[in-house]
Structures are given as C-alpha cells and as structure tokens.
N, C-alpha and C positions, 0 to 999 in steps of 0.2 A: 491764803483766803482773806478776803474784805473782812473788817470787824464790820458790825453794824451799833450804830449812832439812832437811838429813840429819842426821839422830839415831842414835846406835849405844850402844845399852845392853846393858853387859853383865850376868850376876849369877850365883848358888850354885849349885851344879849342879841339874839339876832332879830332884825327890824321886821323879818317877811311873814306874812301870815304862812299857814300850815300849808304845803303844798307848791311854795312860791320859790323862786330859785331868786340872792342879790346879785343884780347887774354891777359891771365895773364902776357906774355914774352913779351907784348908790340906792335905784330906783330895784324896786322886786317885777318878776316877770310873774305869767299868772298861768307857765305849767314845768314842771322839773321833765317833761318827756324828752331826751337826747340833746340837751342843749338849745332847745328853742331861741330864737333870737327874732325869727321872721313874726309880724302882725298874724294871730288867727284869728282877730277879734269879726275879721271881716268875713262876711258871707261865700263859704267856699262849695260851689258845685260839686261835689264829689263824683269820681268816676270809679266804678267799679273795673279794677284789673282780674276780666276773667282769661280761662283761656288757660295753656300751660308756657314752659320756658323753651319753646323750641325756638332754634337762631336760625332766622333768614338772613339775607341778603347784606354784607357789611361791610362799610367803606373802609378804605384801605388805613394803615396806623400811622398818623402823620411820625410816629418815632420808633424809630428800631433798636433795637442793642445791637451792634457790631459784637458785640464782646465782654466776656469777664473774668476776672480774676477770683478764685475764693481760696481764702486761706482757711485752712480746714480746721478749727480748732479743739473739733469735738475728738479729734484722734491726737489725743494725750504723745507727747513726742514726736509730734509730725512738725507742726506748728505752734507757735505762740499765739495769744489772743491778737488779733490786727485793731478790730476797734476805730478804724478810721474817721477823725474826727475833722481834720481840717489837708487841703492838698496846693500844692503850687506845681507849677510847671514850668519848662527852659526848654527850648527847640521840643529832643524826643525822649528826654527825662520827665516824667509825672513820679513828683514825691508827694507823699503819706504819712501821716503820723497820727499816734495814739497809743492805744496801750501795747503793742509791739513793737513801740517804737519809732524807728525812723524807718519807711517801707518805701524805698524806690523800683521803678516800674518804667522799664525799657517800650515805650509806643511808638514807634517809629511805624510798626504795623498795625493798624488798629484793630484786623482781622484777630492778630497772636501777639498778644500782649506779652511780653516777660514780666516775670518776677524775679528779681533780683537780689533777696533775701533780706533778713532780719539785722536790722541794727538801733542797739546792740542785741548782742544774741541773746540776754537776758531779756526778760520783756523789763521798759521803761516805759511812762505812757507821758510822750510828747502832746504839747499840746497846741501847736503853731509853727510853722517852717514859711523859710522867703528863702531866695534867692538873692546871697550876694552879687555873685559874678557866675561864669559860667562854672566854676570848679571849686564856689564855695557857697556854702548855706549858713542859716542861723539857726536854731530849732529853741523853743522856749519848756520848760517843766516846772510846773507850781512847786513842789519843792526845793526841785534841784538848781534852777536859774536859766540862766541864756547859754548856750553850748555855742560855737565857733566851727564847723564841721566842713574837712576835705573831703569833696567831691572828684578828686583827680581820679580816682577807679571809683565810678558808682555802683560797682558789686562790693567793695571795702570803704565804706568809708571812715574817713579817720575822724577822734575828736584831736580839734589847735588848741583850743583855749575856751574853759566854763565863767564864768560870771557867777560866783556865788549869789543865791538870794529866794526869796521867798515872794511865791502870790505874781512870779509872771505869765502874762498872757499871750497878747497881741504885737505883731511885730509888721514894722515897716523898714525898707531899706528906700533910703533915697539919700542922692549928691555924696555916696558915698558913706553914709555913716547909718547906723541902724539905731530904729527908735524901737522900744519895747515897754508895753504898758505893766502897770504893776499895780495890782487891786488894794486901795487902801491908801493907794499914794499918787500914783501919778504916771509919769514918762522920765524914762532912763533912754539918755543919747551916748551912745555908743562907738569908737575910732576900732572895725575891723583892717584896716587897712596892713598892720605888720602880721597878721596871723595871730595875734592876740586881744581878745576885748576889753579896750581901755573907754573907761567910762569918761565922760566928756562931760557933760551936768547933768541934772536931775531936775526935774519938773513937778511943784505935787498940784491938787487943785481936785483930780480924778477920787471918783470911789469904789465903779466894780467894772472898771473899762477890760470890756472882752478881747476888742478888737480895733485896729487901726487902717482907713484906707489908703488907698494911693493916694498922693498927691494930685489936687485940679487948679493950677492957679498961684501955686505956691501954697495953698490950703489943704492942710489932710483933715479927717475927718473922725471921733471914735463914738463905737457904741460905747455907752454907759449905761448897765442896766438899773442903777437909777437915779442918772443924771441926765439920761435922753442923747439927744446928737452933741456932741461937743466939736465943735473947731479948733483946729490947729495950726498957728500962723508962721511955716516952715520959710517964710522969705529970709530968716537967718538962721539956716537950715543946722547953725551949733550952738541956738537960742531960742528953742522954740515957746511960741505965749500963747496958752489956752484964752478962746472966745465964748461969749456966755452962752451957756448951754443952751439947747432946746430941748424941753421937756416932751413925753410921749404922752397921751391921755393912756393910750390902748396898749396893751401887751408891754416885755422886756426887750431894750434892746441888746440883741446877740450878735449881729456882723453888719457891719457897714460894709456894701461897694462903691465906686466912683467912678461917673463916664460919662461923658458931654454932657457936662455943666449940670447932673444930677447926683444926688446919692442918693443908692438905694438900702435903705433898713433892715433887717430882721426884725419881727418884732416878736417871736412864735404864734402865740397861736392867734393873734392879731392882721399877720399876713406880714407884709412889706410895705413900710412906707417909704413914699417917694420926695425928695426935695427938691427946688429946684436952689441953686445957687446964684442968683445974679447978685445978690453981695454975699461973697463966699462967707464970710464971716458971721451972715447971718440967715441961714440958710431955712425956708419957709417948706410945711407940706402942702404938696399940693394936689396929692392919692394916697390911696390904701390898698389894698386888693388883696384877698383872702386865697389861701392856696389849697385849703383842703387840708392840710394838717398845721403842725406845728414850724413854722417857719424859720430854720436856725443856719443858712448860710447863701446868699444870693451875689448871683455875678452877673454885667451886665456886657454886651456889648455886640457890634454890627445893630441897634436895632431890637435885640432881643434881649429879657430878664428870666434867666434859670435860675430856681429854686429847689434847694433843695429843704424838704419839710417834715421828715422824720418818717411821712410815710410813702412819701415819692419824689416826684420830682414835678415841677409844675414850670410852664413856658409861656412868657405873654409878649407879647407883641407891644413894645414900647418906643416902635419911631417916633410917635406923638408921646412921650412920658407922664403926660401932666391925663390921659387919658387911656391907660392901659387897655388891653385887648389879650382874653386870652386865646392861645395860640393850642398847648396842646399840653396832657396830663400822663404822667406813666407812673404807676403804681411799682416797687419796689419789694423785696423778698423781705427785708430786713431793713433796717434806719438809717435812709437816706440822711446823713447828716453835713457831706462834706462837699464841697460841688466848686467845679474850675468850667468855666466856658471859653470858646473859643468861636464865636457866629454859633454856624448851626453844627457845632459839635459840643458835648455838655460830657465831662468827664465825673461820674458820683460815689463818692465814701459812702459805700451803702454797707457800713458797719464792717462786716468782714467778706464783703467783696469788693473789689474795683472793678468798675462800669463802665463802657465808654456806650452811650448812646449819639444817634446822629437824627437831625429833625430837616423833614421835608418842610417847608413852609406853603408849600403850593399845595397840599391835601388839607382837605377841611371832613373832621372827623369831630366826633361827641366826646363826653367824657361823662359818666355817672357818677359822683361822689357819694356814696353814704356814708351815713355816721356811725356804722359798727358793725360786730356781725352774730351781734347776742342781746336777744331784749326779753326782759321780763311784761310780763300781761295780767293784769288784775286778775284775782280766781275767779268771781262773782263776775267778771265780763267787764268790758268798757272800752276806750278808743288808747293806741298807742299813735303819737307820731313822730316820724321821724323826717329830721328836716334833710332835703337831696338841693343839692346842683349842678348844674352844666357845666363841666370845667374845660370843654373844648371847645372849637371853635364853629361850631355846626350844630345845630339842629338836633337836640335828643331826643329821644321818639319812647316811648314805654308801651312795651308794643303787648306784654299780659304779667301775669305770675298764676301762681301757683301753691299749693299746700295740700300736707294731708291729713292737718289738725282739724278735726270736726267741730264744724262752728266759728271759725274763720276765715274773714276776706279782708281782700286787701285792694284798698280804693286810692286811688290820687288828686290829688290838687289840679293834675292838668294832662294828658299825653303826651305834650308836646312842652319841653324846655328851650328856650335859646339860649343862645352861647351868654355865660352868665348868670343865667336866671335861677333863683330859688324856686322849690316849690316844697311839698310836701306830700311820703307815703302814711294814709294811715291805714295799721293794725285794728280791725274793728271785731272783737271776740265777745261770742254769746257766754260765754261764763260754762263754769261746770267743775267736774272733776278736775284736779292737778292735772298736768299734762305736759309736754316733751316732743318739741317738734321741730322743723323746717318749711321756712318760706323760700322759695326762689320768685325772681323778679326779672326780664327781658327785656334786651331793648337792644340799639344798633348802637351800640357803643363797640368798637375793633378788639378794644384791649381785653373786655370784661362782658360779653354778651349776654350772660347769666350770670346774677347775685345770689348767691345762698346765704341765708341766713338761720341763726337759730332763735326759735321760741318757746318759752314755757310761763306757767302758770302754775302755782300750788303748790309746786315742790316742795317735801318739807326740807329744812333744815336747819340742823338743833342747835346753829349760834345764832343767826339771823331773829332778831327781836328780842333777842334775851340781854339781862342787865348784863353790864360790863365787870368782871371782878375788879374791887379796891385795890389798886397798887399805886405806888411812891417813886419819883423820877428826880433826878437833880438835875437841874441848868449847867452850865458850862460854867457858870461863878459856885457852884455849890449850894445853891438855892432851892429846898426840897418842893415839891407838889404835889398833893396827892391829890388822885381822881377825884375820890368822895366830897370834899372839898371845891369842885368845881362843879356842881349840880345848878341845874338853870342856865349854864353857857355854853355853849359849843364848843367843843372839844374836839382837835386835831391831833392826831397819828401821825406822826413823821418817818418814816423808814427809810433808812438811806445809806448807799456805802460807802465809807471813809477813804479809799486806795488813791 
C-alpha cells in the first residue's frame, strides 16, 4: 500500500475579489463557472436548446480502435498494476513501462495484439524505456536508477547491468551511447556498448528534466518543468553542453518530441507548444493548441501531432506546424498518458490498457469537448456555464438537449461550432427546492452523439461550509504549522502517494 504525504501550503493573501478565479498572468477572471477562459463580457444571443437527445444522421469516425490490451488489475492474482506511463517501439515489439513494470507487446498484428508478460514479475514502476539496438533496451526508475536490459527473448527478459542512483527520468540513445536525465542535476552519458553501463560524464545545469528528445541537427531537446525547453549540443556526442533555456509562460513542461526542424511540447493543461528550430540552439514558439485535457506526451510525424492528454487522445494536422489544424479527438476509458505514433497509426498507454487506434485523414467529422459531467446550480436559481469546443475537424452542430429537472433549460452560445471554435452551454435554473438531476445534450459528433450530465442544487451536506478542525502538520525540515494560525490566507490540501 502507498503511504500518504499531507501538504499544507500557505501564501499572500489572495488578490481576486469574491467570486473571481487568478489567472496564470496574475490578472482575476470575473466568474469561477468551469474554468472560464473565453470573453463573456460581450453580448451573446442565447439559443434555447429544446427538443430531446435523439441521434440522427452521423458522419463516419475519422479513428477506430483496431484493438486492445487490458490488464486486468482488479482480479488480485491475475495481474499486477500495468499503469502505463511512457512506450517505445522497434519493427513489431511495442514496449511499456510503469508500475508493472517493463510490459512488452508482440504487434506484428494490429487486429491481435500479444501480451507477453510482466517484468519483473514483482511489480517495479519504470518510468522511461528506449531502444538500444534491436535486442537491447534502457529502462529508467526514480529510485532504483538506469537498468541495461536483454531483449534477446522478449517474453524473458533479462537484467545486464543497473546504474545505481536516484531521481532518474528521461532517456535518449544516440551514436551509441545513452543520455539519462536526472532531476536536480542534469545529464548522465552513458558506454552500453560491453553489456554493462559505464558512465562516461556527467552533465549538471538541469532541475526537473522529465524528458529528452531525439536528436535534429546534432541538437536534442529536454522538458524542464521549470526550466522550459532546454538545448542540447550532442555534436560531441561524449561531451554534451546545455543551451540557454527557453522559459514557458503557460502550463509544465512534461515531454518534448522532435521532427522536421520542430519540437513539440507537453505542456498539460496548457496544450502543446510548438518550436520552430532554425537556430537549433535557440529554438522560438511559434503555436499553442489546447487538447482538451491535460497534455503529458506528444509524438509527431508524416505530417501529423498525436497527443496523448490524460483524457484522450487528440490529432492535428501539422504539415504547416507554425499553424496547427485539428484533425480528430477520441476519448479514452482511462488515462491516456503514454502515446508512440507512427503516420496515421497512434499506439496509447491508456493506463491499464494498450490501444492501437488507426486515423482516416480523409473523413471530416466533429468532436464535442466538455468540461465535466457534474455541476452544481445555485439553490435560489441563476446561470451556470460551461465553456465547449470543436476538437474535430468539421462543423459541430448541437442539434437539442434535454432534462427532467423542473425549472431548467439549457441555452447556447451558438448551434453551430467550427472546427476550433469555442463557445458556450449555459445552465439557466428557476431556483427552488434542492434537487438531483440529469442534462443530456445532442449533436453529430460519431464518437459521443449524447452528453449526460449530472445536476443538482441544494443538496445538503454536513461538511461543505463548515469550519475546518484545528490541526498541526510538519514540513519536510520539521517545521510545525498549524491551521489556526493561517486564518486570512489561503490554504492548500495536498494529498498525494509517495510509491
């Protein structure tokens, strides 16, 4: 079992009047309803969505699943947690790693994927794998260090040789030698070449580097979650010299990819930013593009940027890079976190599945984003909204909804989105007794042609507004705080598991 780690942060008072959510820039927004980001200041038509949730007519789904993998983890001795966090691939080997491990995956057929079992058979939770050669790998583990692993049977595979060390992440292999980020420090270069990993220098400069690209140029590339894009100048590839960083305004950087003379970002829930590189060493943004959720692993190439975003998967169309276009959105069972592309095939660590989806490019279909699928409604009545967009590549259409809470309708910003476009649903309730209900919403989206949602108002419940009890917390230096003690500040709850 995880221990759990309680966090208590305090800070300044907070700057927003009552009601007002702080922007990243510092500035206050003037409504906390779902994250607002979009202008409502301006005059918006409202359209009354009547009518119920029946599905007509709907174009076909620019992305299929071919196929999946689940490791079944809820049956105690079947399987170990899988957790799949990050994947690489070689010919018809797709490898996996995370909390079960190292999880290789026979795709030779996309139809019937193998599974090819657990390593080690304990659960270990890797957290990065490459590709040395055809019959050897790296795999990285924050406590454990850099592992050296045969591939000669990818149903056994063997450990050659660990790298003792602590807080590795991010691994590159190139001209033969493997780079491996290490948080707090830097870049450790590494001689796998005897079957053993003989460390070659050490690099510091870094501070929470997740992750490291491919080489473009002789230049690799790493996230730093808060040091921004950093360069790496691999032209003397057993000497490598950090280039001065580039800072993000927006979101953390979590994975860098690299591919014609671009790098593409993670940034979560920021989206992906895009670089271009004509001096690799100082490489400028020159896009953003929001995916719909949290942004934590993007691969580019033919053409095409797959994302994987905790809650799906999202597909833009980047022949022109400096001008994104999105292509097409698929929603996920579980947290898409891990994603390897290949054109128009996207393989997804969709936590404890593996996924192979395949994207038509020539079907032009919608995509409905919402922001959740529970919202609370003032008792006494008032407007909720919540902000939507078009994350496919066609025409969204909101064609009614629905409810059977008395004394609510539900209106739009617009019926028609384009590909892109925000708008906004709003919640407009007459007020009354507490209550407990469901909205459904319709439209020609393939994936999701009905939205349920749930609603209430009133509800009681006997913590919600009530004071907090007095208790006392230490820091990590042994530094006591008690609640009481921080009245007038804001105060954060951190819960989180240590494993």
């Amino acid at each position: 079992m995880p221990s759990l780690l309680l966090l208590l942060a305090s800070c300044k008072p907070f700057p927003c009047a009552e009601g007002e959510l702080l922007l990243n820039d510092g500035s206050c927004s003037g409504s906390q309803d779902s994250g607002d980001t979009a202008d409502t200041t301006l005059p918006i038509d409202w359209v009354l969505l009547e009518g119920d949730c029946s599905v007509g007519e709907l174009p076909a789904d620019p992305i299929v699943e071919r196929s999946n993998i689940f490791l079944n983890q809820e049956q105690p001795g079947v399987s170990p947690f899988a957790e799949v966090v990050d994947l690489d691939k070689r010919g018809d080997l797709l490898l996996g790693v995370g909390q079960g491990g190292l999880l290789p995956y026979d795709v030779s057929d996309p139809d019937n994927p193998e599974f090819l079992g657990f390593y080690p058979e304990q659960m270990g939770r890797y957290y990065k794998v490459e590709f040395v050669s055809e019959t050897r790998i790296v795999v990285s583990h924050r406590d454990r260090g850099v592992e050296l692993v045969s591939m000669d049977d990818p149903s056994a595979p063997r450990t050659l040789s660990i790298l003792d060390g602590k807080g590795f992440e991010g691994l590159l292999v190139h001209e033969g030698l493997v780079y491996v980020t290490q948080r707090g420090q830097g870049i450790v270069v590494l001689d796998p070449s005897s079957d053993t990993l003989t460390e070659v220098t050490q690099l510091g400069g870094l501070t929470s580097p997740w992750e490291m690209s491919k080489p473009m140029d002789g230049v690799a590339y790493v996230a730093d979650a808060a040091l921004g894009l950093v360069p790496v100048d691999l032209s003397t590839p057993s000497s490598p010299k950090l280039g001065e960083p580039v800072p993000v305004s927006d979101g953390g950087a979590l994975h860098v990819a690299a591919a014609d003379g671009f790098v593409y970002m993670s940034l979560g829930s920021a989206g992906v930013g895009i670089f271009e590189t004509s001096d690799p060493m100082a490489p400028t943004l020159v896009a953003q593009v929001p995916t719909g959720g949290s942004a934590t692993m993007a691969w580019a190439d033919d053409g095409l940027l797959w994302v994987g975003d905790n809650k799906g998967v999202a597909v833009f169309d980047v022949s022109d890079p400096t001008e994104p276009l999105n292509q097409a959105r698929e929603l996920t069972e579980q947290f898409a976190l891990a994603m390897y592309s290949e054109g128009d095939r996207g393989y997804v660590g969709d936590w404890n599945y593996m996924r192979i989806l395949d994207l038509d490019r020539s079907v032009q279909a919608p995509h409905l984003e919402m922001p959740g699928d529970s919202f609370i409604l003032p008792e006494d009545g008032g407007d909720k909204l919540l902000s939507i967009r078009n994350m496919g590549n066609a025409p969204l259409v909101l064609r009614g909804a629905a409810s059977a809470v008395e004394g609510l309708q539900v209106y739009a910003s617009s019926e028609v989105l384009e590909s892109g476009e925000e708008g906004w649903i709003k919640l407009s309730y007459a007020g009354g007794a507490g209550m407990e209900g469901s909205v459904c919403v319709s439209s020609n989206d393939p994936d999701e042609a009905t939205i349920d949602f749930a609603v209430e108002a009133g509800v009681d419940d006997p913590f919600i507004g009530q004071p907090a009890p007095d208790f006392v917390l230490q820091d990590l230096d042994g530094k006591s705080y008690k609640l009481s003690d921080q009245l007038g500040h804001p105060v954060v709850l951190a819960y989180f598991a240590t494993w």
